[in-house]
N, C-alpha and C positions, 0 to 999 in steps of 0.2 A: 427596447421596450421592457414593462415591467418583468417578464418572462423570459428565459432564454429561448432564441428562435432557432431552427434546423431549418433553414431553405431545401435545402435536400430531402431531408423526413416528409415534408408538407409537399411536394411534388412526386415522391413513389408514391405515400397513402393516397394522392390524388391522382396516381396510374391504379393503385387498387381500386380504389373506388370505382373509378370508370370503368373497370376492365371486366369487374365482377357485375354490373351494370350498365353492359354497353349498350344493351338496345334500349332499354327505357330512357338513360341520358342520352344517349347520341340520338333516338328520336323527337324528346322535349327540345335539347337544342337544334335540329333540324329544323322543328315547327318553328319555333321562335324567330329561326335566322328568314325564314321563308314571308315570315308575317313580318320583319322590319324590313325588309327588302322591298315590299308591297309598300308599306309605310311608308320610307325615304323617296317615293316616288313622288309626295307630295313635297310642301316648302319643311316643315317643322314634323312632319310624321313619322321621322325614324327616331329624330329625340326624345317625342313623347310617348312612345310604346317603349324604347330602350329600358328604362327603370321598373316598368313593371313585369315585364319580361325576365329581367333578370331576377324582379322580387320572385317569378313566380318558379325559377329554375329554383331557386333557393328552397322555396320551400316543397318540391317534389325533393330535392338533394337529402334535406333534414328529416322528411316524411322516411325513404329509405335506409336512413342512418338509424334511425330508431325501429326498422324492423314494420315499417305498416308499408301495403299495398301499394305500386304505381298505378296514380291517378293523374292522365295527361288535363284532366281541368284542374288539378291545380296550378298549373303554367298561366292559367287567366285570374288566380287569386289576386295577383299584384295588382288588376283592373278593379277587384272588388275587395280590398284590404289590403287598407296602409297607400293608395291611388294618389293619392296629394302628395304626403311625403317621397315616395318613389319618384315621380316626376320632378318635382320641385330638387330634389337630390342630382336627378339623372341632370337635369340641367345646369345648375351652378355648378358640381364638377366638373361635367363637359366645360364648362365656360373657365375652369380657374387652371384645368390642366392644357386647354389648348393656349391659354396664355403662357402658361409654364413653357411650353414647348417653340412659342414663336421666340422665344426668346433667346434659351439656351436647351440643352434636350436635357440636361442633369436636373433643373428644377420642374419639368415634364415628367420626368420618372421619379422624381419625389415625391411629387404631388399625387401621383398614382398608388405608392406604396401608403402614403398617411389616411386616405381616403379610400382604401381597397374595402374596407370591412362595414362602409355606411350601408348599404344596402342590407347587410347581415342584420346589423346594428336595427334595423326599421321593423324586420321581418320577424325578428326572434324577440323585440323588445318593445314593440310599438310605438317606437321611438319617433319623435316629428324632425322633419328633414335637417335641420340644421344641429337639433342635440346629436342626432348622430352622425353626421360629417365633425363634431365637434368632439364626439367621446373615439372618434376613428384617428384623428389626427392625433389627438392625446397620447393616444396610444401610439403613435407612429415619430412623437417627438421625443419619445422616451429614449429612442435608440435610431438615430439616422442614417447610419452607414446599413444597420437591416432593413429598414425602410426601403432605402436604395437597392439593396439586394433582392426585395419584394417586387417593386415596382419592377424592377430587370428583367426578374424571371416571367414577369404578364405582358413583354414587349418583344423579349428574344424570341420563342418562341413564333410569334409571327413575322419576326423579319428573318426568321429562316426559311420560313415557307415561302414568305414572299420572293428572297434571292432565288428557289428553287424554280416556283413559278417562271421568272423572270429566264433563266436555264432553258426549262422542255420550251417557253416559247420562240426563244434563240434559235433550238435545233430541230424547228419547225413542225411539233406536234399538230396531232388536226385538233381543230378550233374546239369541236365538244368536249374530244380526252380531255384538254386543257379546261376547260369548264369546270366538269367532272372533277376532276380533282382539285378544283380553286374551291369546288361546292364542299365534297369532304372533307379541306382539309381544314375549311372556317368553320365546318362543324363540329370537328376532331377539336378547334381549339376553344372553343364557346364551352365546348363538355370540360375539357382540359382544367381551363382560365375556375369556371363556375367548383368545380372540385377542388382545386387549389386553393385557393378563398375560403373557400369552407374548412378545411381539414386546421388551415392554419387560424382562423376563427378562434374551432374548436380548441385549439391547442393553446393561443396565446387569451384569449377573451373567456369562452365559454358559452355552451348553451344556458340560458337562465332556467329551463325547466329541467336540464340534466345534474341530479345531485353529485353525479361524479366527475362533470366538469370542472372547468376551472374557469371562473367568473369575477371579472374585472367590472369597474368601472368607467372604465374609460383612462385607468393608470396602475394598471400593473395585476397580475391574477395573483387571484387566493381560492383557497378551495372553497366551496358553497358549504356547511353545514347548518344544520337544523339549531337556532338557540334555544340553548337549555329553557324550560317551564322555569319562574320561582318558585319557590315552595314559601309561603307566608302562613303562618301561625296566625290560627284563627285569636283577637285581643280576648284577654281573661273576663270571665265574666266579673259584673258588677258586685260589691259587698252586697250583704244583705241588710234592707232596711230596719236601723234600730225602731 
């Protein structure tokens, strides 16, 4: 990418963040994981809450990042700003990475990493679904091998939990513990995933209202400054009529 990336940096600042914020994110991703769980109960209902959901983690995340209040209804803004594009995102991603994956998993987690930042891209830019799955990939084609590195670090993490899962129910825990903790630890990672994304956003893209971001287009950051006023000299006045 246009940026040099630290996968490492972008995964402690996103232990920071959660940590110094753990009950307001661990509670927004709570509600949300509770509400698409309800959702996927129907045929298409965990797809089409999935995007807004996550517009709306984003922007509680940004809200705290800048120092204002947690407010659990902003978790439903993505229902009521930027709704089309959220969905319309949530879906064709879903649909271009489970291809990636039926395939081979290397183009699965690629396709993860080039398109991790559309969501951000919608919420922070008012971007419509497709310019920003388009200014995300841009960004993710710049540098492949961190792409890949991106996209790793938003999969590893769950399939370690998963093998752990997989573990207590071997050595035959009771049915709730095991619950219980399949419940925390998809919310542990929903808080996780949503922080990570963000931090690395922030670092390789930029917030567009932050002037000390760093603010790409969709191919590489530069710093946002203010351009200069001209200064133009008012034209001389006219001779005086003989």
């Amino acid at each position: 990418m246009g940026k040099e990336m630290d996968v490492k940096k972008y995964a402690m600042e996103a232990l920071d963040l959660l940590k110094d914020n753990i009950n307001t994110i661990g509670f927004a991703a709570l509600l949300a994981g509770v509400i698409t769980s309800l959702a996927s109960l129907t045929i298409v209902g965990g797809v089409l809450v999935a995007g807004p959901l996550a517009g709306g983690m984003f922007y509680i995340i940004m809200d705290l990042n800048s120092g204002e209040p947690f407010d659990i209804k902003r978790l439903f803004d993505g229902f009521t700003q930027n709704l089309v594009p959220l969905v319309l995102a949530s879906l064709v991603m879903s649909l271009f990475i489970s291809i990636g994956f039926m395939f081979l998993i290397v183009p699965g987690i690629l396709l993860t990493g080039y398109y991790m930042f559309t969501f951000l891209y919608i919420v922070d830019r008012d971007m419509d679904f497709w310019g920003a799955m388009e200014a995300s990939r841009q960004e993710g084609f710049q540098d492949h091998i961190r792409s890949l590195a991106l996209g790793a670090t938003m999969f590893l993490p769950a399939i370690v939990v998963a093998v752990f899962m997989m573990i207590i129910s071997v050595i035959g825990m009771p049915y709730m513990l095991t619950a219980a903790v399949a419940v925390f630890a998809h919310v542990l990672l929903v808080a996780f995933f949503s922080c990570f994304v963000f931090r690395a956003y922030v670092d390789i893209v930029g917030l567009v209202n932050d002037p000390s971001s760093t603010v790409g287009g969709g191919g590489g950051g530069r710093v946002m400054t203010a351009k200069p006023k001209l200064h133009v000299e008012p034209p001389p006045p006219p001779p005086p009529a003989k």
